[in-house]
N, C-alpha and C positions, 0 to 999 in steps of 0.2 A: 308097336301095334301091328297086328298080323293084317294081310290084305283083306281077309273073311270079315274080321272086325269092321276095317274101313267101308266097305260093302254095307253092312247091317248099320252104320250108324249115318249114311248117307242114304240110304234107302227111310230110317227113322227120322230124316228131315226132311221131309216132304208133306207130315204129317203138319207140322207146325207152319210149314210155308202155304197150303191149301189152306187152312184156318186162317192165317190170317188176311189172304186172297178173299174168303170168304165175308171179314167184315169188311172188307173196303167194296165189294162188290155188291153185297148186301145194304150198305150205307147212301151208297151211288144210286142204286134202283127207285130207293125211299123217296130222293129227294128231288128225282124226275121229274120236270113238268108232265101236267095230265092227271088224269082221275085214270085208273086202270079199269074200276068198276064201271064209272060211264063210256070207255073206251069198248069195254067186253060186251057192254047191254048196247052201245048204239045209241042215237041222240034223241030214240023215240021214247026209251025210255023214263019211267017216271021218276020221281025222287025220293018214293019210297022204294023202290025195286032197287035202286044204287044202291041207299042205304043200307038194305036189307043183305044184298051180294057183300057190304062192306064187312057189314060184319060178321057174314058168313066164312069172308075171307081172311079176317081178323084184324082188318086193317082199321078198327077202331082201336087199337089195343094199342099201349103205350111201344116205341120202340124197340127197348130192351124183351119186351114181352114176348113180341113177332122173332124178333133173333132167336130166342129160345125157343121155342114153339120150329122153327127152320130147321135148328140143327135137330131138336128130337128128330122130326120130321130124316133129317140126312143120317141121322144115326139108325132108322128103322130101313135105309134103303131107298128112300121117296127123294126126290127132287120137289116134292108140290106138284102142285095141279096146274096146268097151261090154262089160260084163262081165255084163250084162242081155239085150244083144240082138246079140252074138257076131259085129257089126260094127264098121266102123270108124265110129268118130261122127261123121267126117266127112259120113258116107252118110243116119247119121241125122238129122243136122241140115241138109242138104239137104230128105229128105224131110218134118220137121215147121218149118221155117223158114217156106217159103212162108203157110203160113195164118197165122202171126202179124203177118210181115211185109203182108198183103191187112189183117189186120184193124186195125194200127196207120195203116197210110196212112190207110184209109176213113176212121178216128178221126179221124186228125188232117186231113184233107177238111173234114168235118164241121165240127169244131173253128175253123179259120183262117177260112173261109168264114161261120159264122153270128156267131164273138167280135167278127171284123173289122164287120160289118155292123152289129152292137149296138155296137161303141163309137164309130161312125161317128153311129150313130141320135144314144146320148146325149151324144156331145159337142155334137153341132147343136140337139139339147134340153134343154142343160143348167140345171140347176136349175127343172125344171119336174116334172109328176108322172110321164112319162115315163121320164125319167132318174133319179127316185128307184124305183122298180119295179124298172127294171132292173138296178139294184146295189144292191138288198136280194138279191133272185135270182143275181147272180153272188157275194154275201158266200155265199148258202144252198149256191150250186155247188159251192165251194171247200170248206166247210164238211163236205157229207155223204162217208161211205166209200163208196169204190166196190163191195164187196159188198153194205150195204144196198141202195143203189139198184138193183145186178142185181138182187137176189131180190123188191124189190118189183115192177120191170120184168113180172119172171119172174110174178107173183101177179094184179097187176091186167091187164097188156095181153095175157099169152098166156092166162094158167087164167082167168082173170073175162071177160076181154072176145073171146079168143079167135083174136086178129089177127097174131100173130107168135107160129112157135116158140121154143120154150125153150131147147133145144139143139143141139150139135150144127153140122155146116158144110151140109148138104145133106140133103133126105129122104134116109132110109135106100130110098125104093121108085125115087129116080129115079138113075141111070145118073153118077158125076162124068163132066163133061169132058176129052175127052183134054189128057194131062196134056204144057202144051207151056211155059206160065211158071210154072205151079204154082198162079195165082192162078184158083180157080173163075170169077171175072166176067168176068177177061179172054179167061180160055181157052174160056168158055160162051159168049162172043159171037167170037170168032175162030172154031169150028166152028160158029157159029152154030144153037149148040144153046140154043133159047129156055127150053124147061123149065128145064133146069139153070140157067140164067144167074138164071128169078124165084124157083129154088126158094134158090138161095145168096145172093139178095138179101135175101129173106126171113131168112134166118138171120144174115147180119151187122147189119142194121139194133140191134136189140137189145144186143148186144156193143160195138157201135160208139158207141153212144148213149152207153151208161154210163161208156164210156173217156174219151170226148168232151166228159161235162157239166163237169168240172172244170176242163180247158184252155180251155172255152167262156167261162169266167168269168175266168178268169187274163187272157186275150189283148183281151177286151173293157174289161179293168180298163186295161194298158199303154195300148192304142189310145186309148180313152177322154182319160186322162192327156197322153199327147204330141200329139193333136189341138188341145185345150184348148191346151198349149205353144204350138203352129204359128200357132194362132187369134188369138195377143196379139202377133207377130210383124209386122214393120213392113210385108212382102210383101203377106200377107193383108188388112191393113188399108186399103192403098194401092190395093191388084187390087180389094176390095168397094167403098172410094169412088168407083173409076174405073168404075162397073156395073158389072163383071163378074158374070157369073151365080154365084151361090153353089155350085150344084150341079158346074158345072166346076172352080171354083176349088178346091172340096173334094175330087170325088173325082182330080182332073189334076195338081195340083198340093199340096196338103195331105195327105194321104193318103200320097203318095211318101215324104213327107220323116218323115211320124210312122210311116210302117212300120219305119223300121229298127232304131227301140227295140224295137219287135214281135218282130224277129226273133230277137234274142238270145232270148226265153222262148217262141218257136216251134221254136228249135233244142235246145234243153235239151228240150223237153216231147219234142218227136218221139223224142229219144236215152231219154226216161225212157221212155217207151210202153212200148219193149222190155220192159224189165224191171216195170213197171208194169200191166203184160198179164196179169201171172202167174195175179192173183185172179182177174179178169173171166172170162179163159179156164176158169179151176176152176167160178167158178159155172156157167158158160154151156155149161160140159162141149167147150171148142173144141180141135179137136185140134192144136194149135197147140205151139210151144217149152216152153211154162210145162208139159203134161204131161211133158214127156218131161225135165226138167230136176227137176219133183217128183218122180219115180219115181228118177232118178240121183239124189237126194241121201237119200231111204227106204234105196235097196239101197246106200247110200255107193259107188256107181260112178264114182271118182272120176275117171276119163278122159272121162266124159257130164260129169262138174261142170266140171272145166278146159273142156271144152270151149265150154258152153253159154255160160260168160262170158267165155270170149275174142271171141265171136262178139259178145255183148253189148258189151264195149268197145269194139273193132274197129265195129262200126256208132255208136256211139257219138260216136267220133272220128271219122269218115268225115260225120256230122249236122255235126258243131262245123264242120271243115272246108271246108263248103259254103255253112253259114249265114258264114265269111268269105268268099268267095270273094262271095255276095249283097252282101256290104256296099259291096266295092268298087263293084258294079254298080249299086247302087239309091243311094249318096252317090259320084258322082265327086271328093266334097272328099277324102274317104281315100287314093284314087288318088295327087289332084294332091300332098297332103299328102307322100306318099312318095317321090315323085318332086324333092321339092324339097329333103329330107333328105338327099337321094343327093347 
């Protein structure tokens, strides 16, 4: 099987795995406690006006019926109608995606760039006191909840010392950036509008941090591990007796090879983020998926719930997907490996 092949027909399972995401999310929503319709009209309403919404909604219609009736619906484009905000969810998961999606990258920026760098440090200073520090501190990273650490974030750096806000995406006094990828950093320096760009810097640092300190720890744990591996290896052995500088050898060639265990728990972390987002966001008050997904599952809207997690899978598999696609790239043994089963 050629790798192009492998590509295309992992990319075609995604297709089967959203579907069936789809009836178990679909099946889930139905059997909710609540009335959605008296939840959407309010307790003042009458009991013909529910009825009336029910079956405008089609929720008088046998089960099977509504399922198909959904997926036409997802086969023309539509997510349904929010029975909260009297759109299609589609519209509204365009407009709160953006901020989770800016706040999950920057996390996982943060994350890949400092873990990598720490299991670089202590596999080169292994067993020294360097390298015990730092995985006492990645056991504590892994260790704490991520709302503790917002609110303590929130206590000592913003109310005690004063340095970073608490919540929120941008001061409420400055102006966002016109809205062209949805992302405040990118869109604030594309009109290069400098306020907005330090005032949304300011506001993701904090959010980002707390999402980040656990994958920080997870990634420098791998790295750490498969370095050590690479380090006992006949290559590295033979390239250090021959001079070679340690500093190229490690990070030009060792480094490569111990990344691709990396990846697999850099590809799974970024897919959890999504849904992992949910708290940080509630602490941090970010106006991001995780409200708009809490608020559809309060008013049991369940066309915002189908929705919000199809979109959660669907990125999900589209991370899996790409962290293979990397693999092939970063070990050509996989590649060749394929090509010679063919």
């Amino acid at each position: 099987m050629k790798y192009r092949d492998f590509i295309i027909r992992r990319s075609l399972q995604i297709i089967p795995t959203l579907f069936g995401l789809l009836i178990l999310i679909f099946f889930i929503s139905r059997i909710l406690p609540g009335d959605p319709a008296r939840l959407a009209l309010g307790p003042e309403a009458t009991k013909e006006q529910v009825e009336a919404l029910r079956r405008r909604l089609g929720l008088d219609k046998p089960f099977y019926i509504q399922f198909l009736v959904y997926v036409e619906q997802l086969l023309r484009g539509s997510l349904g109608t929010s029975l909260y905000t009297y759109r299609d969810v589609m519209e509204d998961v365009l407009v709160y995606f953006p901020a989770t999606f800016e706040l999950i990258t920057f996390s996982m920026i943060i994350a890949v760039i400092i873990g990598t760098l720490l299991g670089i440090i202590t596999a080169a200073k292994r067993n020294t006191w360097v390298d015990h520090i730092f995985r006492v501190l990645a056991f504590s990273g892994v260790s704490m909840p991520r709302f503790w650490l917002g609110i303590m974030f929130q206590i000592i750096v913003a109310y005690q010392l004063g340095l970073l806000p608490t919540t929120g995406r941008i001061d409420p006094f400055i102006e966002p950036p016109k809205h062209i990828t949805g992302f405040y950093l990118i869109d604030s320096l594309l009109c290069l509008n400098m306020e907005a760009f330090v005032s949304s810097l300011k506001h993701i640092i904090l959010p980002a941090i707390t999402l980040a300190l656990s994958p920080i720890a997870q990634i420098m744990r791998i790295v750490r591990a498969s370095m050590l591996e690479e380090m006992e290896k006949d290559y590295f052995l033979v390239a250090k007796a021959n001079g070679l500088p340690e500093n190229i050898l490690i990070y030009k060639y060792t480094l490569r090879n111990a990344f691709s265990a990396a990846l697999t728990i850099i590809g799974l972390l970024y897919g959890y983020f999504l849904a992992g987002a949910f708290v940080v966001e509630t602490v941090f008050s970010w106006p991001g998926l995780a409200k708009y997904g809490i608020r559809a599952l309060l008013y049991k809207d369940f066309n915002a719930v189908i929705g919000v997690t199809l979109v959660i899978g669907l990125f999900y598999s589209l991370v899996n997907l790409v962290v293979d696609v990397l693999y092939g790239y970063l070990d050509p043994r996989i590649r060749l490996r394929m090509e010679v089963k063919r």
